[in-house]
Backbone as CSV, one residue per row, in Angstrom:
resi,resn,N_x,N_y,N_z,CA_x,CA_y,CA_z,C_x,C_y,C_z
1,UNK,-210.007,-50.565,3.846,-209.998,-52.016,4.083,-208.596,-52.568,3.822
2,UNK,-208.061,-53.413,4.865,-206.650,-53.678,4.423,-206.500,-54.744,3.528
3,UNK,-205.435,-55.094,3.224,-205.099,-55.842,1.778,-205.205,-57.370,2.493
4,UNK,-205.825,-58.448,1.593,-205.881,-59.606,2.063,-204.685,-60.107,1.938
5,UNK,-204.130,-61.066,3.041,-203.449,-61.720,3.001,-203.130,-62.645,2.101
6,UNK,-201.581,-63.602,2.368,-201.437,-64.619,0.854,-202.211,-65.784,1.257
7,UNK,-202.272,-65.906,2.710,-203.083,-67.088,3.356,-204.097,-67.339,3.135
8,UNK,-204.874,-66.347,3.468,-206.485,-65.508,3.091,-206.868,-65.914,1.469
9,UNK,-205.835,-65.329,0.455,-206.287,-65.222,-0.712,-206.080,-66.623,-1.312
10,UNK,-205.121,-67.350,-0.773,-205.364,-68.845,-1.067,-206.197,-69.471,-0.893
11,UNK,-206.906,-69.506,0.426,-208.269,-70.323,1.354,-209.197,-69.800,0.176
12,UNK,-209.046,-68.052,-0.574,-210.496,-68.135,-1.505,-209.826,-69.254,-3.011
13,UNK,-208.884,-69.022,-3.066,-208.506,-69.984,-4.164,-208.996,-71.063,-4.159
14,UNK,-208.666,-72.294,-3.225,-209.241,-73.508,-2.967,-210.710,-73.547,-3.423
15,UNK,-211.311,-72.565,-2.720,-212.914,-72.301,-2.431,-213.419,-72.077,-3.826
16,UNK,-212.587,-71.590,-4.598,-213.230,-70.998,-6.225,-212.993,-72.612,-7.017
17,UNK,-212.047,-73.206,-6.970,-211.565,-74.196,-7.750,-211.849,-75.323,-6.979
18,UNK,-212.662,-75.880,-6.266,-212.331,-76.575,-5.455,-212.919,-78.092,-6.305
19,UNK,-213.361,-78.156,-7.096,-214.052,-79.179,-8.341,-212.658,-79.525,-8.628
20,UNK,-212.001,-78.815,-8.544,-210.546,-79.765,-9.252,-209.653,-80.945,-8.337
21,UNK,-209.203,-81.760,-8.636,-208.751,-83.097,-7.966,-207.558,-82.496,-7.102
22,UNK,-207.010,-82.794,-6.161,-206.057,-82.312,-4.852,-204.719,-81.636,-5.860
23,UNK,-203.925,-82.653,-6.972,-202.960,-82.064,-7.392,-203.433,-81.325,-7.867
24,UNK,-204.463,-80.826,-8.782,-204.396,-79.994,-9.545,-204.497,-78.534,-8.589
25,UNK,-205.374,-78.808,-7.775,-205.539,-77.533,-6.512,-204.299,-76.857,-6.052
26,UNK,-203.422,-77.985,-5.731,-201.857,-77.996,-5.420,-201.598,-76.536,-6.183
27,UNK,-201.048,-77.390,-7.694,-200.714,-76.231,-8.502,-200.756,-75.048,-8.812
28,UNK,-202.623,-75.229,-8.928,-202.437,-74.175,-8.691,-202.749,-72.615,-8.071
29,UNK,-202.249,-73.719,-6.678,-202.255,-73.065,-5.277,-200.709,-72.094,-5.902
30,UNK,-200.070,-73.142,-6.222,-198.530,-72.362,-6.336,-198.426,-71.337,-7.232
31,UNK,-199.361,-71.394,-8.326,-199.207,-70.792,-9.729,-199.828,-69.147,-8.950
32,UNK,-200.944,-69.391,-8.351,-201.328,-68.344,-7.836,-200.972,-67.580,-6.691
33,UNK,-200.172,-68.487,-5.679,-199.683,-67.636,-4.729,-197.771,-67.500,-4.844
34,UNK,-197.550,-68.355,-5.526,-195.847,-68.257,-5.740,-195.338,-69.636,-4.511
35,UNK,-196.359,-69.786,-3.155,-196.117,-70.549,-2.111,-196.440,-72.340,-2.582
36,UNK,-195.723,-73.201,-2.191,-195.566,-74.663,-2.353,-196.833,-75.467,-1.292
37,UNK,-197.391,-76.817,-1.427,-197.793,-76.842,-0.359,-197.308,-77.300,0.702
38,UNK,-196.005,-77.203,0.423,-195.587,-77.153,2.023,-195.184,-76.318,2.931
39,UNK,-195.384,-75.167,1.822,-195.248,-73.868,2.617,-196.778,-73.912,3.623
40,UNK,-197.699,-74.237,2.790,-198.706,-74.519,3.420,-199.068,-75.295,4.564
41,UNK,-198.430,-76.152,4.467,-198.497,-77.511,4.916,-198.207,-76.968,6.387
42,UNK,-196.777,-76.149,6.571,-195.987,-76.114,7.998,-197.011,-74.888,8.244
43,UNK,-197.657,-73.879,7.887,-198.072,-73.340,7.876,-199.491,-73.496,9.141
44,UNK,-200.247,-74.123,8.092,-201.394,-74.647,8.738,-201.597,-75.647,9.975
45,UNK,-200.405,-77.084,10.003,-199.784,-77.712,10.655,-199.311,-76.766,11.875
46,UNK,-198.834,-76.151,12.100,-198.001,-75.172,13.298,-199.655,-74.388,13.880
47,UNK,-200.126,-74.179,13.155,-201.808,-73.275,13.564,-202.340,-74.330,14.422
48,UNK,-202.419,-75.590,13.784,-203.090,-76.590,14.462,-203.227,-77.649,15.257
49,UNK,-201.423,-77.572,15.765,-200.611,-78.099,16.772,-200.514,-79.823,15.896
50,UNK,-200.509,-79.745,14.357,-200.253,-81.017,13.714,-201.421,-81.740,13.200
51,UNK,-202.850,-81.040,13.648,-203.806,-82.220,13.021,-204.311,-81.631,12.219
52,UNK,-203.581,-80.900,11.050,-204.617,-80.626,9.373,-203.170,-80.120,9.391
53,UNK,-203.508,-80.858,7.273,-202.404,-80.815,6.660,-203.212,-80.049,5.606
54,UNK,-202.355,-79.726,4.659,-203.365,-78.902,3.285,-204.323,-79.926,2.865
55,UNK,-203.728,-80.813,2.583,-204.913,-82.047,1.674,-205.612,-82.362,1.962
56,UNK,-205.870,-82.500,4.193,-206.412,-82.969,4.772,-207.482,-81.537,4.500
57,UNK,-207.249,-80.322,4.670,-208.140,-79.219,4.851,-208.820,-79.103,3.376
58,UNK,-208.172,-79.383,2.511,-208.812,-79.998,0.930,-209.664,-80.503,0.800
59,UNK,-209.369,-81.746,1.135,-210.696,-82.864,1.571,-211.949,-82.236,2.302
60,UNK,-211.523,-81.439,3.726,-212.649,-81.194,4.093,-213.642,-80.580,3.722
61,UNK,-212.749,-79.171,2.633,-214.111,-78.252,2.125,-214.699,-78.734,1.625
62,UNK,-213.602,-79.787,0.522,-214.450,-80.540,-0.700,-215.706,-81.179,0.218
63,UNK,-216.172,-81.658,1.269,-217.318,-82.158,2.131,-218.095,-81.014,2.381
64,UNK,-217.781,-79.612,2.499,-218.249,-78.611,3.695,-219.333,-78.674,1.757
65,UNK,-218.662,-78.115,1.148,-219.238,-77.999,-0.516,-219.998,-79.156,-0.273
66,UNK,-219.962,-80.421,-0.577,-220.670,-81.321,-1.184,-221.925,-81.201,-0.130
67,UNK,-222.069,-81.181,0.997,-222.839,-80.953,2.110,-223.775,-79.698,1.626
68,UNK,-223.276,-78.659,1.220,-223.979,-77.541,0.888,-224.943,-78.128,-0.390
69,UNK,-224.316,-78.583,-1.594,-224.911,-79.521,-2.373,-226.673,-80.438,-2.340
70,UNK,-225.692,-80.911,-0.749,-226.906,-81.825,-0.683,-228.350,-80.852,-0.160
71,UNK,-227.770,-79.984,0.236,-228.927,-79.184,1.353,-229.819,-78.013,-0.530
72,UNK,-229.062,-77.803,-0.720,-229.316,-76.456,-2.036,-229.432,-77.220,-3.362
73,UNK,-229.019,-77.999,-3.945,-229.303,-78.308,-4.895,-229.769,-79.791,-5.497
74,UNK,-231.014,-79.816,-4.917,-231.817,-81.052,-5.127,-231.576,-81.856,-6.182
75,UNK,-231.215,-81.038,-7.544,-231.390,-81.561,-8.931,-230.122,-82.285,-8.733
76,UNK,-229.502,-82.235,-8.101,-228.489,-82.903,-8.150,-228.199,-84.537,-7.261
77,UNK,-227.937,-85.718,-7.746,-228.022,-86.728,-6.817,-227.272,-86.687,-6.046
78,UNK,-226.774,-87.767,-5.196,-225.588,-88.215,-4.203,-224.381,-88.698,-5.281
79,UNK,-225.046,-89.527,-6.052,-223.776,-90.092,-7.014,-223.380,-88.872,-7.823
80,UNK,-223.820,-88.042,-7.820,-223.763,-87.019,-9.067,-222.472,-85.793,-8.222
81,UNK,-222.834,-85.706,-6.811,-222.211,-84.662,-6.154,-221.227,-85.647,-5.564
82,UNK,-220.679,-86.880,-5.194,-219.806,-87.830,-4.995,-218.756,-87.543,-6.297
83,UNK,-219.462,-88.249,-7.815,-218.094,-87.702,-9.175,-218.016,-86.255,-8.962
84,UNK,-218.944,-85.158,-8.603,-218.282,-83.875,-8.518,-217.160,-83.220,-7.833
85,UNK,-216.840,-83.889,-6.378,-216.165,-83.638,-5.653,-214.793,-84.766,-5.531
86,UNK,-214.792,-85.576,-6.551,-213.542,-86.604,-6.494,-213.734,-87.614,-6.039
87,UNK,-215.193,-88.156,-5.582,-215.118,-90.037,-4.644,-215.765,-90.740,-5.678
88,UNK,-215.040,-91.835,-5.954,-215.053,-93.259,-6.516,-216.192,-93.111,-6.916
89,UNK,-217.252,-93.124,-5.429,-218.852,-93.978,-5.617,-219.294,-93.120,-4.857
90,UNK,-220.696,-93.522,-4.807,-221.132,-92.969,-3.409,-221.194,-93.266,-2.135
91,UNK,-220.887,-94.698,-2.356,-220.773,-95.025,-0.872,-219.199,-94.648,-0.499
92,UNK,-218.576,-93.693,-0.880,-217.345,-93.884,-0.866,-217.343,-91.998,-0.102
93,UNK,-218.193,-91.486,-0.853,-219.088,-90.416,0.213,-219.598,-90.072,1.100
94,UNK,-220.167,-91.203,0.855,-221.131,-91.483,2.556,-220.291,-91.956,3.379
95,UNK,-219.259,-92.794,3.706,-218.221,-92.736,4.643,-217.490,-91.932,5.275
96,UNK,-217.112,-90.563,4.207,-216.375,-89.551,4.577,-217.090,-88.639,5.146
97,UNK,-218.190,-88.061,4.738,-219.317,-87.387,5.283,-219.704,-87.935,6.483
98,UNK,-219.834,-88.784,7.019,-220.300,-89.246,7.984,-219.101,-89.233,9.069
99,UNK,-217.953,-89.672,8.630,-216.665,-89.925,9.460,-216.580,-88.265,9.938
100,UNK,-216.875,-87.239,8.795,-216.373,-85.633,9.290,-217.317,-85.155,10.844
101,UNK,-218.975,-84.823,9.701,-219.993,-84.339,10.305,-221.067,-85.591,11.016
102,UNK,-220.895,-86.372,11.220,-221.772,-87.614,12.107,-222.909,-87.732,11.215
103,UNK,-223.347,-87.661,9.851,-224.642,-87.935,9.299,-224.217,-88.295,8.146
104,UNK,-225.109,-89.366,7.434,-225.089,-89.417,6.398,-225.644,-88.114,4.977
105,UNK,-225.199,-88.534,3.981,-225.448,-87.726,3.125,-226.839,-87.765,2.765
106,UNK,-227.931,-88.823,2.978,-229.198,-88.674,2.945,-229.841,-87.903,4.020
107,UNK,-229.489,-88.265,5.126,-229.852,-87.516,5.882,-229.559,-85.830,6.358
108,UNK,-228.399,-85.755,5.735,-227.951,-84.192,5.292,-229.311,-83.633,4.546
109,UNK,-229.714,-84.362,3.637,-230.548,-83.927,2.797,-231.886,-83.715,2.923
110,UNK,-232.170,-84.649,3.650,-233.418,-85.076,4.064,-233.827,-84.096,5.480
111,UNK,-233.121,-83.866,6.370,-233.439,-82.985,7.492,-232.552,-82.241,7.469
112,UNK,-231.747,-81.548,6.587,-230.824,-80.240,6.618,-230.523,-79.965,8.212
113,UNK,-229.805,-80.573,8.785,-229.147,-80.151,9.952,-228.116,-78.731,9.576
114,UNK,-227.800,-78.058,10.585,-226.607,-77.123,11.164,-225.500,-77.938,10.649
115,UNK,-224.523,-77.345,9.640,-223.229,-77.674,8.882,-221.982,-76.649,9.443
116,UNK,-221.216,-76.633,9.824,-219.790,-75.678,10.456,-219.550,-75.736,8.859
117,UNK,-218.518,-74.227,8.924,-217.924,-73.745,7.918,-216.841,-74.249,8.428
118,UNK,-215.942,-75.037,8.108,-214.448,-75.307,8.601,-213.659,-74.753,7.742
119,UNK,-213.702,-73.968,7.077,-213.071,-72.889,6.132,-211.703,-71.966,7.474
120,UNK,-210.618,-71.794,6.965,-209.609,-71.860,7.934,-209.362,-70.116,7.783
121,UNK,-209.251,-69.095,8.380,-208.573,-67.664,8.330,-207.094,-67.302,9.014
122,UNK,-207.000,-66.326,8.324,-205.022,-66.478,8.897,-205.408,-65.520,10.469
123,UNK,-206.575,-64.407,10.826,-206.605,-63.893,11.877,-206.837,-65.222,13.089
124,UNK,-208.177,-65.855,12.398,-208.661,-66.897,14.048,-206.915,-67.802,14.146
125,UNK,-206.192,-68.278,13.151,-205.802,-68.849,13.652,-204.468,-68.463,14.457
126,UNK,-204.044,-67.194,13.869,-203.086,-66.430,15.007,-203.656,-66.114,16.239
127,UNK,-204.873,-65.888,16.071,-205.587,-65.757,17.791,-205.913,-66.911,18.697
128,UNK,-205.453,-68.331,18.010,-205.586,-69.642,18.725,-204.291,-69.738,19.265
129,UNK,-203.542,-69.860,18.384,-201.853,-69.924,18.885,-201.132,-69.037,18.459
130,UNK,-200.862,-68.562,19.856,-199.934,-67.333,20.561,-198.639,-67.703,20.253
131,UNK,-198.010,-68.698,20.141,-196.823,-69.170,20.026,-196.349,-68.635,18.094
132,UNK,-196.999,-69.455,17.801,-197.107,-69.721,16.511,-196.949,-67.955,15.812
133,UNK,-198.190,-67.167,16.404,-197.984,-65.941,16.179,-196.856,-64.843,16.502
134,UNK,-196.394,-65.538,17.573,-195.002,-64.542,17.774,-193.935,-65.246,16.677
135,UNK,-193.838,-66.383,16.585,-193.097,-67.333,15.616,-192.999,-66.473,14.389
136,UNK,-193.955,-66.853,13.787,-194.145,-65.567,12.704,-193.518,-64.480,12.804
137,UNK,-194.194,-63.760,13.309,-193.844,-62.161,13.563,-192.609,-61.608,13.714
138,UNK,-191.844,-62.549,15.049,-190.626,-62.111,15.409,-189.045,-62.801,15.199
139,UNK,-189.569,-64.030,14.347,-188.760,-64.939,14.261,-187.558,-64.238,13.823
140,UNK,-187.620,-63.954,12.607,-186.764,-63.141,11.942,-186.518,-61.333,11.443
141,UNK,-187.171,-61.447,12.923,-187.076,-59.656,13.438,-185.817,-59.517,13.728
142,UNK,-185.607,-58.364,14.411,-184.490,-57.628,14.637,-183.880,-57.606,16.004
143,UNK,-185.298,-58.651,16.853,-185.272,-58.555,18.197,-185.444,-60.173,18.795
144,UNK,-184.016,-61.116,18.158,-184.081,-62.346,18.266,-184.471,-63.064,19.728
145,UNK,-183.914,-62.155,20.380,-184.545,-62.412,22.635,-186.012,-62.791,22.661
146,UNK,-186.503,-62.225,21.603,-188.246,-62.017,22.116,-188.379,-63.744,21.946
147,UNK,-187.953,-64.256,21.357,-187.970,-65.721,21.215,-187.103,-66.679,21.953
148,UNK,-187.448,-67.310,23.026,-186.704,-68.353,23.575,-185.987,-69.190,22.757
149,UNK,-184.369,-69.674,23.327,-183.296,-70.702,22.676,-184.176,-72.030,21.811
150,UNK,-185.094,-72.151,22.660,-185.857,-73.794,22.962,-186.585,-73.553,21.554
151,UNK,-187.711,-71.880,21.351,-188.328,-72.143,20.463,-187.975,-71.694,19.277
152,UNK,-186.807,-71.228,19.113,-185.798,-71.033,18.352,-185.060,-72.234,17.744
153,UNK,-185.236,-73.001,18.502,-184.533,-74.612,18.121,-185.486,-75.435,17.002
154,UNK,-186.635,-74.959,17.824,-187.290,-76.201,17.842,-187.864,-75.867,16.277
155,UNK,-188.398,-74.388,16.166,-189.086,-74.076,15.046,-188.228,-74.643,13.917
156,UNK,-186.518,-74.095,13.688,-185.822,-74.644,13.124,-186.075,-76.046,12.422
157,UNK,-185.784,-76.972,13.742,-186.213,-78.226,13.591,-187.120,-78.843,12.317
158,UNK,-188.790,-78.327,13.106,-189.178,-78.467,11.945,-189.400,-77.703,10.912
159,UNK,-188.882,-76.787,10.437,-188.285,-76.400,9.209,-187.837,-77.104,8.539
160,UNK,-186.358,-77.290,8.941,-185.617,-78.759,8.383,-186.099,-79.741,7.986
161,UNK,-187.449,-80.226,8.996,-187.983,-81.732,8.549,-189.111,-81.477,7.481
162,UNK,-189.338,-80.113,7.019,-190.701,-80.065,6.207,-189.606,-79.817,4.656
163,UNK,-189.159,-78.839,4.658,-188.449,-78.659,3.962,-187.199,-79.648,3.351
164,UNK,-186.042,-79.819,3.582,-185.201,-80.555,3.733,-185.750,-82.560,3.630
165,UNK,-186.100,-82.624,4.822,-186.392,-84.114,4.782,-187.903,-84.417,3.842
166,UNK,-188.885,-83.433,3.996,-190.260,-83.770,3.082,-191.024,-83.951,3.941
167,UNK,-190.969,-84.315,5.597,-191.945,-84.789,6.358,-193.013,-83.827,6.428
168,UNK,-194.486,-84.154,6.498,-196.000,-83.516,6.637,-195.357,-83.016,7.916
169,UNK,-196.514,-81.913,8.585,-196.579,-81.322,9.668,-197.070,-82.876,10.478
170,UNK,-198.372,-83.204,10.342,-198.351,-84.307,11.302,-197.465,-85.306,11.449
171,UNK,-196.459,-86.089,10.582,-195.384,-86.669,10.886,-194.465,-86.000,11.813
172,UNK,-194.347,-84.620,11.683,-193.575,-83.756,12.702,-193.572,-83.997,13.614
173,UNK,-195.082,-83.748,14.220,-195.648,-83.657,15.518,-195.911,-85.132,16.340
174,UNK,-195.567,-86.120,15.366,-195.779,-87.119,15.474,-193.907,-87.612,16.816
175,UNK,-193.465,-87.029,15.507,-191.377,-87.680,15.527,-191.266,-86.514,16.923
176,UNK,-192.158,-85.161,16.830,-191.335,-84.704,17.723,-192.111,-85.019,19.313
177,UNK,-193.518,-85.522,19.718,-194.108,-86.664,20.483,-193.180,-87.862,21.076
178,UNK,-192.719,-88.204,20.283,-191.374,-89.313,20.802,-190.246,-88.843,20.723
179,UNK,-190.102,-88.056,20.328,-188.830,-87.512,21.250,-188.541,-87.108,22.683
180,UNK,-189.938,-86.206,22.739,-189.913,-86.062,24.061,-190.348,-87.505,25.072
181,UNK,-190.766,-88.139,24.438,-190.732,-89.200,25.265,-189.368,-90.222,25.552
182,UNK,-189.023,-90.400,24.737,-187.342,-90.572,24.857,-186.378,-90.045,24.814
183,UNK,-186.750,-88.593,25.449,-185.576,-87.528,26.307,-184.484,-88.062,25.059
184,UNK,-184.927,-87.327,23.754,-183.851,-87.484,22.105,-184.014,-86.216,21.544
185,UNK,-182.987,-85.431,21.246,-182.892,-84.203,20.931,-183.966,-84.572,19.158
186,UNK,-185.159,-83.352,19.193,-186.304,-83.760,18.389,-185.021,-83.689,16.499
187,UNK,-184.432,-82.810,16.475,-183.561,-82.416,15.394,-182.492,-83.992,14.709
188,UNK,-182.286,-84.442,16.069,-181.560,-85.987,15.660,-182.436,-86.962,15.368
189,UNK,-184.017,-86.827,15.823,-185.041,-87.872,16.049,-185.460,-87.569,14.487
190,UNK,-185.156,-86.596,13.817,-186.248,-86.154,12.566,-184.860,-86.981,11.566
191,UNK,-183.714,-86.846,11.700,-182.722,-87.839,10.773,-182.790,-88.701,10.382
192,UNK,-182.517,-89.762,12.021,-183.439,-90.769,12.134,-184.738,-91.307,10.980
193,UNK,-185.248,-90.719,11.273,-186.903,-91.102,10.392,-186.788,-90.995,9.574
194,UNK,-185.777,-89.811,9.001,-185.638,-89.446,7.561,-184.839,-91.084,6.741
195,UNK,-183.936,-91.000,7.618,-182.851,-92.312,6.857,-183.784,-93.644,6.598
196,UNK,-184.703,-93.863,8.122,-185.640,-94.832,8.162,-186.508,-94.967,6.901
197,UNK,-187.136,-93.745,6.027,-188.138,-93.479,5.296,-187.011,-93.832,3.598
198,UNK,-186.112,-93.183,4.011,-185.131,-93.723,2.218,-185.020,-95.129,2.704
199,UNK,-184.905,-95.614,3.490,-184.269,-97.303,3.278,-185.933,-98.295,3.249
200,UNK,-186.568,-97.594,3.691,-188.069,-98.691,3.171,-188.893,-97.797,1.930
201,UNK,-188.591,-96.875,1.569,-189.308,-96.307,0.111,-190.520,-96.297,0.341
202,UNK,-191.213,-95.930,1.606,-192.391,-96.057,1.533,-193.203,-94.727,1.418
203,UNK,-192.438,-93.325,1.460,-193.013,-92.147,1.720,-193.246,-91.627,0.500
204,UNK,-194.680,-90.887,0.801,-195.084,-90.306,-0.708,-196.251,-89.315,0.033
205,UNK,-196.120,-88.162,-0.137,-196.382,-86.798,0.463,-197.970,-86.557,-0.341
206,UNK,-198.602,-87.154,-1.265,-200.054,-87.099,-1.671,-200.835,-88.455,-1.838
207,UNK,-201.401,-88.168,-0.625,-202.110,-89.860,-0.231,-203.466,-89.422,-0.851
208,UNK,-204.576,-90.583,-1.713,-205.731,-90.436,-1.724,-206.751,-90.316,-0.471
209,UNK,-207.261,-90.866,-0.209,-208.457,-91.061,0.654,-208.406,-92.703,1.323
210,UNK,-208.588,-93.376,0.278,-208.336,-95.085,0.325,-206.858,-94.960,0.817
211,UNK,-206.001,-94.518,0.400,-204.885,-94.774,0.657,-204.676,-94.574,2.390
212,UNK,-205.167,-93.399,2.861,-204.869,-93.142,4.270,-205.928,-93.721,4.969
213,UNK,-206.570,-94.429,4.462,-207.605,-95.743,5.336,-206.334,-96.448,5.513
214,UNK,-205.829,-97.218,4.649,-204.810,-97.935,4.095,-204.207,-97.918,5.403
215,UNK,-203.293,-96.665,5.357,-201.921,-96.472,5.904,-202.700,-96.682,7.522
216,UNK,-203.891,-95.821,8.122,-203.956,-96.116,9.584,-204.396,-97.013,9.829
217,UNK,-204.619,-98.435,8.854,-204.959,-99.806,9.252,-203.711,-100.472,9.273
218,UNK,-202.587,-99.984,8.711,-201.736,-100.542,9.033,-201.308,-101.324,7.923
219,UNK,-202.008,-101.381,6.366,-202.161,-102.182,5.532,-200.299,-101.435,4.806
220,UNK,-199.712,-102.717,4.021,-198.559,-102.046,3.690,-198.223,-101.833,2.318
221,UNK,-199.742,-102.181,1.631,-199.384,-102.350,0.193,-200.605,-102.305,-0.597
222,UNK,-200.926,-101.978,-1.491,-202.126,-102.034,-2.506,-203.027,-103.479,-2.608
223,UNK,-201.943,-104.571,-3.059,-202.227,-105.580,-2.983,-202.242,-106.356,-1.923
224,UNK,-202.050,-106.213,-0.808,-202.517,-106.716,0.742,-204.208,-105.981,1.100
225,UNK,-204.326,-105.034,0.861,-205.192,-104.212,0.966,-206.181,-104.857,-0.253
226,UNK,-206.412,-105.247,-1.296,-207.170,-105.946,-2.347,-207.238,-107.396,-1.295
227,UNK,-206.184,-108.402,-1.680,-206.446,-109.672,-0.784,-207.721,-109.614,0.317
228,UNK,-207.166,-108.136,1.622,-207.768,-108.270,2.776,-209.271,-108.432,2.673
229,UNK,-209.711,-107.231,1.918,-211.210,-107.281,0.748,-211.747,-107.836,0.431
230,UNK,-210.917,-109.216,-0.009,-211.238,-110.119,-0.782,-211.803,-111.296,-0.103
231,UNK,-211.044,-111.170,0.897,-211.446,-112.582,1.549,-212.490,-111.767,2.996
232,UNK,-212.708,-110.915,3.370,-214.027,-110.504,3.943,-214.906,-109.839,3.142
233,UNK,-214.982,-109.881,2.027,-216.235,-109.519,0.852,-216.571,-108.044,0.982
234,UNK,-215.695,-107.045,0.877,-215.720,-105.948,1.539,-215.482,-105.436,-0.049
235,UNK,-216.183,-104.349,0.050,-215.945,-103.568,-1.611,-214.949,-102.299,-1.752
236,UNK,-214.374,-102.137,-0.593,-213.365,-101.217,-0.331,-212.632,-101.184,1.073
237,UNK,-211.399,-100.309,0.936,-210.683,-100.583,2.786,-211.751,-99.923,3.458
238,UNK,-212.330,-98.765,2.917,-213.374,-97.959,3.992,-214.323,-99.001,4.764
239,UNK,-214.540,-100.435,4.159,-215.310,-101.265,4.921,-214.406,-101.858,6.016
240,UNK,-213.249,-101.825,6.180,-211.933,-102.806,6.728,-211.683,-102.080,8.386
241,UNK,-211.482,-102.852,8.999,-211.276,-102.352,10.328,-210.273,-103.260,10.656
242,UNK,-209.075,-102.459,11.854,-208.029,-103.181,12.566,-207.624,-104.655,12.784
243,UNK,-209.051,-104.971,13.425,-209.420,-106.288,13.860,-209.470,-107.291,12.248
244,UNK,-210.051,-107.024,11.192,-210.309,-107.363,10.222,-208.462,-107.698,9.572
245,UNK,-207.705,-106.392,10.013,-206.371,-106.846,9.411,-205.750,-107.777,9.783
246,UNK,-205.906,-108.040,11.585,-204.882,-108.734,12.178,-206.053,-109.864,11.933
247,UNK,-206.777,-110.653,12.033,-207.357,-111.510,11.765,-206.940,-111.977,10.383
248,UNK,-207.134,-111.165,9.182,-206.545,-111.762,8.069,-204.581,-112.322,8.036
249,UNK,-203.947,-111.565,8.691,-202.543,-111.885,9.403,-202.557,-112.958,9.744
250,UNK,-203.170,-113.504,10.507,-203.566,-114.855,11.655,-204.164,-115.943,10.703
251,UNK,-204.760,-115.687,9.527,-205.535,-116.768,9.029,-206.626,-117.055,9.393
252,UNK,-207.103,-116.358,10.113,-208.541,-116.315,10.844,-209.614,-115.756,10.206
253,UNK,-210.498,-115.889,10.455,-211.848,-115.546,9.840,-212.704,-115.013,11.208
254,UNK,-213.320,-113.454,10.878,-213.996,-113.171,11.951,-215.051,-113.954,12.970
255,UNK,-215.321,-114.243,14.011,-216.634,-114.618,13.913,-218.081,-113.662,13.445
């Protein structure tokens, strides 16, 4: 049987510890594999053409688990497996669960539907992307041709921006999306963003849950995000929608 991988033996890491809160997982992700999570990060990010980041794939088991929870261990409540897995409340559960797998957590329970393992392997995902896998393999072989100028550039690139600048894989894929749309070499476009991100202080590489409600509503601050709440009687952003922001902007009140 061949030797598991560092990828492999991390994914069981997560899976053994996974009761512990995101930093602590972080750690010690590192303590145990020697790798950062952003080794991870570009890692998994490049597998998935940008849409799962470690924290994001964090989050999910922590659901794939709590889901198993609800189906296997009765004695246990919703609020009880909500503080087990890191959410506020329970309704703070039932949002995320529902946003992943389309059901609520009662109803997880109540009619045990079919649950996906979204648990990630280093084989499926070299067998999704071909690119990615020669990337790997040959990047820094002996046989630099096997790799085109372009993806030779580009990998670089984001290297630089994970490493160097701090940007997530999905910010990557994001900066390097508009680049190609404004015919902008992606390597000058990632500077750019970088300089953009020191002069507003707004970047911080471990978002909660609330927080990245936050950020894709567009909200720019803790306390804008409390106000918005406040004045539509909402007990968290997970209740808050788009319309709800720019309406509070406007001075308006929904109908």
């Amino acid at each position: 049987m061949s030797e598991k991988s560092i990828f492999d033996s991390a994914m069981d890491y997560i899976d053994e510890h996974i009761e512990l809160d995101n930093v602590q997982l972080k750690r010690g992700l590192y303590a145990a594999t020697n790798y950062t999570d952003a080794d991870f990060n570009r890692y998994i990010g490049l597998s998935t053409d940008g849409k799962m980041t470690l924290g994001k794939y964090i989050q999910n088991r922590k659901l794939f688990f709590a889901a198993m929870d609800l189906q296997q261990n009765l004695d246990l409540s919703i609020s009880d497996i909500a503080q087990k897995y890191g959410y506020s409340d329970q309704s703070a559960l039932n949002r995320a669960i529902k946003r992943l797998y389309g059901y609520t957590p009662s109803y997880i329970r109540k009619e045990r539907p079919s649950i996906s393992d979204n648990r990630l392997n280093e084989e499926e995902l070299r067998t999704k992307n071909d690119v990615l896998s020669r990337v790997l393999t040959k990047f820094c072989s002996d046989e630099p041709s096997f790799i085109s100028q372009f993806e030779s550039d580009y990998f670089a690139s984001f290297l630089h921006a994970t490493e160097e600048c701090g940007f997530d894989i999905g910010t990557c894929s994001l900066i390097s999306e508009l680049a190609s749309r404004l015919h902008v070499p992606f390597g000058k476009l990632i500077i750019v963003c970088f300089d953009a991100m020191i002069n507003s202080q707004l970047y911080d590489e471990c978002y909660s849950p609330e927080a990245e409600v936050a950020i894709e509503l567009g909200i720019t601050s803790g306390e804008e995000a409390a106000c918005i709440c406040q004045h539509f009687g909402c007990d968290s952003v997970f209740e808050l929608n788009i319309f709800m922001v720019e309406a509070y902007r406007r001075g308006q009140s929904l109908p």
